[in-house]
N, C-alpha and C positions, 0 to 999 in steps of 0.2 A: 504493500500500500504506500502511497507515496504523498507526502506530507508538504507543506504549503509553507510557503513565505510569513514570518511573523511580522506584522508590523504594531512601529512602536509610534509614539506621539513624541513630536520637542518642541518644546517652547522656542519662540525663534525673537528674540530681542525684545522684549516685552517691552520697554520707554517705547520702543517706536513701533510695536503689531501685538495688538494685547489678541492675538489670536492661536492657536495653534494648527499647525498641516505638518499630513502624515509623513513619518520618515521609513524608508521601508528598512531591515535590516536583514541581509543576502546573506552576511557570513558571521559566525559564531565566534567571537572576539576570544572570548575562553577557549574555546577548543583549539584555537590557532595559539595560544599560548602555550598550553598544554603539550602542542607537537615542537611547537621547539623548543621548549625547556629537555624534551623525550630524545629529538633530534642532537643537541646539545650533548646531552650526558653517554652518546655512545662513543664506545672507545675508539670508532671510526670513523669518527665524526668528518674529519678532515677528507673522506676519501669522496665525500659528495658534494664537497667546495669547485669543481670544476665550473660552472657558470657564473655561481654566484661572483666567485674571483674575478673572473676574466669581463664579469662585468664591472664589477667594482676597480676594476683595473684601467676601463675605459672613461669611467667617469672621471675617475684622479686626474684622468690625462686632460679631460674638458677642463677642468681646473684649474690644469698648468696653461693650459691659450690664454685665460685672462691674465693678463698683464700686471695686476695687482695684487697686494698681501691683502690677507684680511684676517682681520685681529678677531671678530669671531664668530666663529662658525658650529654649525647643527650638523651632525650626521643623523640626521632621524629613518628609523627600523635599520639601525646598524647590524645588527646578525652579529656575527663575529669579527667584524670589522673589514668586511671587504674593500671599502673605501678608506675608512680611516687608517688602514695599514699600508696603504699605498701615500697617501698623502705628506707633504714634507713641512718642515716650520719654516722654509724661504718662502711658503704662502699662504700659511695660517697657521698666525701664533698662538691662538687658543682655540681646542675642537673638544664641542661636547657629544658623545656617542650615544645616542637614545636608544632601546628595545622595551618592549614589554618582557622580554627574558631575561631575567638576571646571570640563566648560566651562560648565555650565549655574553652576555658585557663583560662577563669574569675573564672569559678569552681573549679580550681585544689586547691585543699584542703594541699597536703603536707602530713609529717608527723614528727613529733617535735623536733627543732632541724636540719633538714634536710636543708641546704641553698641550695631558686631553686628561677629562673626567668621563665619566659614564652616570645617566642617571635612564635607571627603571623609569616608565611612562608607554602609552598606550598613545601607537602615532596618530588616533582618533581624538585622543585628547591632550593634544602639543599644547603645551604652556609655557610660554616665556613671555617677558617684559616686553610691552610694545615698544620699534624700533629699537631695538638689543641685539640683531645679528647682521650681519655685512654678507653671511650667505647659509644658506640649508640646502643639504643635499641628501638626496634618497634613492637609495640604487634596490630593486626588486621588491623594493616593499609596499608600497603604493595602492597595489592588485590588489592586497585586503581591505580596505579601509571602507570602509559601507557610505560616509557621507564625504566624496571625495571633494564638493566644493566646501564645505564647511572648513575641512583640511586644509586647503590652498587660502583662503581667507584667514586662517589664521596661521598661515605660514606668511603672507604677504603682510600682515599687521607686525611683525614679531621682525623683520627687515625693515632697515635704514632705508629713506629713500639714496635711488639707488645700488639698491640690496640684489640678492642675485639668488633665484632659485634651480638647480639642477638637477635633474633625475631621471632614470629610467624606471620601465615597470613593464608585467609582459602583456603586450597585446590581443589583442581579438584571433588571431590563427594558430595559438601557441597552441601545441598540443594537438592541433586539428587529426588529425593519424588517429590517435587514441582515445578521442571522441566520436568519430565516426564507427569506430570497431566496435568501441563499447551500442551504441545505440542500437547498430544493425544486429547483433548479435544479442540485445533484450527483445530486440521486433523477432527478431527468429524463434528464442525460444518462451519469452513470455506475450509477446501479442501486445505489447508498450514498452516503453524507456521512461527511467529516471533521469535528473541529472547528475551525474557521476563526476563530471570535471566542471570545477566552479567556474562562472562567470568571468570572462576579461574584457578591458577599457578595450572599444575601437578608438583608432588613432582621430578621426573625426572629434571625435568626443573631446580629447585631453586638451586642444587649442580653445575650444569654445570654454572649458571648464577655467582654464587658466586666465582667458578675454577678462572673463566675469568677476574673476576673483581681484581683479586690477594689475595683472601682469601686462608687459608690454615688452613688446620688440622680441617678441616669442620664435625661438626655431626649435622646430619637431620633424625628427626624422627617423626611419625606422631601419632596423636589421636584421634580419634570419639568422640562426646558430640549428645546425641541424647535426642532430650526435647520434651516433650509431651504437646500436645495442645489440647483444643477439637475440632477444624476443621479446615481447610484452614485458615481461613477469619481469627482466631485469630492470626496464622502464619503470615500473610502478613502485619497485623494492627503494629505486635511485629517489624517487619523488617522493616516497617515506625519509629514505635519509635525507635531504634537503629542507624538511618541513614546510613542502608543498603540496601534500596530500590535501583532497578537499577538505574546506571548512564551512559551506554552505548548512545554514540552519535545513534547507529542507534536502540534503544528502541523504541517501539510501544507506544503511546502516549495515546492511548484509551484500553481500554478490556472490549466486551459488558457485559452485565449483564449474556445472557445466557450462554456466555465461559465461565465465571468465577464460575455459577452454575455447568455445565457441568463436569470442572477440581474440583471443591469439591465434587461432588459425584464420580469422578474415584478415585481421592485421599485417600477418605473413603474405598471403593471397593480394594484398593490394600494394602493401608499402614497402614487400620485403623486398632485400637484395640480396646477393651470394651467399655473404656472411652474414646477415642479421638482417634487423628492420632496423629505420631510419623515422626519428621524433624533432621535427620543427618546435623552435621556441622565438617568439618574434616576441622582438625587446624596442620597444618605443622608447627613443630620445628626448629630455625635451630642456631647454632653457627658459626662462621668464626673469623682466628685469621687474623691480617695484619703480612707477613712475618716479622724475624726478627733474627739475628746471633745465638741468645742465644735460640731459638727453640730447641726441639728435630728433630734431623734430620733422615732420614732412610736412613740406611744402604747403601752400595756400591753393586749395582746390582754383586751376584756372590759370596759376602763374607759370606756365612750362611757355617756355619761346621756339620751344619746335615741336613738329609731330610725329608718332613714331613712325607713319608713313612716310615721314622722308630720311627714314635711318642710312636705307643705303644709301642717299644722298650723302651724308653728312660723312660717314664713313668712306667715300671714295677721296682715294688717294689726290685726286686734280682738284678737291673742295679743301683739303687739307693746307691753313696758313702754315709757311715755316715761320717759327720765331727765330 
């Protein structure tokens, strides 16, 4: 039997909406704790950091393009510190690590030199001093948060103008492979499907969410990472060790032996290759500034003195002044 969406009620700024509207809530903020404090404490922990790393590897490096130190900085749903391990103090001299996990903050390693703290918190409920951070960054964590503008609103409060938000988070086709199996293979032998793999942002989505929130001068951009397994059942063991197992309130609590046989021989049959099958993970980019006077601003709708219709004009060589 398959069980339904809770929703909850939130007051939504009472001085100014003495009203309340529904919040729905998708995933189970405790049970995602729960898996990676469980994630956390195995003694192979490390051997399911392949993504998370090599994302959090990528973001540090967005970090070093900017040009600037920033004296302080949010790593919010730090994990084990996949970012903050990679980050140096030539560009930020104070980083604080956020998770709702404490075994996972216990890990954060640093890197030398670098002055960081860690504080427990729920990235649902970011709390810091308004205008108090020069930048927050969020590498894979993002995907759980139920009220994601809420989040960016008070991620853009909590930044100086001019403040700088960063992050990645995985997209709407991650895992596609392993959602597809699983469905056809409940249509096969039960006559319906659950949802079995939680919900992800479409990249549509993240620009419009960030618009709203007062971010500006926004780039978002996307990338594929496709890893090869030899079958299902290694895939899902990996998604345990990562503590990316679903966390959706209305997740299916059981899956028989035969559905799950079922879904790794369609998985095989559609995705396979030689050696194994192949699992897509699409990891959306994105930047956002918090406005700020000293911006570049765009132009006065109407002031451009040329049209792009006469681009190749302007661009040929014979219209070209020498100075």
């Amino acid at each position: 039997m398959q069980t339904f969406l809770k929703p909850t009620l939130k007051l939504i700024s009472p001085q100014t909406r003495n009203f309340c509207i529904p919040v729905v809530n998708i995933f189970d903020r405790q049970v995602k704790r729960l898996q990676r404090e469980r994630a956390a404490k195995r003694d192979d922990v490390a051997l399911y950091d392949y993504i998370k790393e090599e994302i959090g590897f990528r973001i540090s490096d967005r970090i070093f393009d900017i040009k600037r130190q920033f004296k302080n900085a949010v790593d919010l749903g730090a994990g084990r510190g996949y970012v903050t391990n990679n980050v140096l103090n030539e560009t930020v001299e104070k980083l604080t690590a956020v998770d709702m996990s404490p075994t996972m903050l216990s890990q954060i390693k640093g890197t030398p030199g670098l002055v960081f703290d860690v504080r427990e918190m729920d990235e649902e409920k970011f709390d810091f001093e308004a205008q108090s951070l020069d930048l927050v960054i969020s590498s894979l964590s993002m995907h759980w948060v139920n009220d994601l503008p809420a989040c960016f609103k008070a991620i853009n409060k909590a930044l100086v103008p001019d403040g700088v938000f960063i992050g990645a988070m995985f997209g709407g086709e991650t895992l596609y492979e392993l959602r597809s199996s699983l469905q056809l293979a409940e249509l096969e032998r039960k006559g319906g499907l659950a949802p079995h793999i939680s919900p992800f942002t479409q990249i549509r989505d993240v620009g419009m969410l960030l618009n709203r929130s007062n971010f500006t001068m926004l780039t978002i951009d996307t990338d594929e990472i496709v890893v090869g397994f030899p079958s299902m059942f290694e895939l899902l063991w990996d998604l345990q060790g990562m503590a990316e197992n679903n966390a959706a309130f209305n997740r299916p609590l059981h899956l028989s032996r035969e559905t799950l046989l079922s879904a790794a021989a369609i998985y095989k049959n559609m995705y396979g290759k030689d050696d194994g099958v192949t699992a897509t993970f699409q990891i959306i980019y994105f930047v956002g500034w918090k406005p700020c006077p000293t911006q570049p601003q765009p132009l006065e709708r109407g002031s451009a003195t040329a049209s792009l219709k006469d681009l190749g004009k302007l661009m040929d060589p014979k219209n070209v002044k020498n100075e």
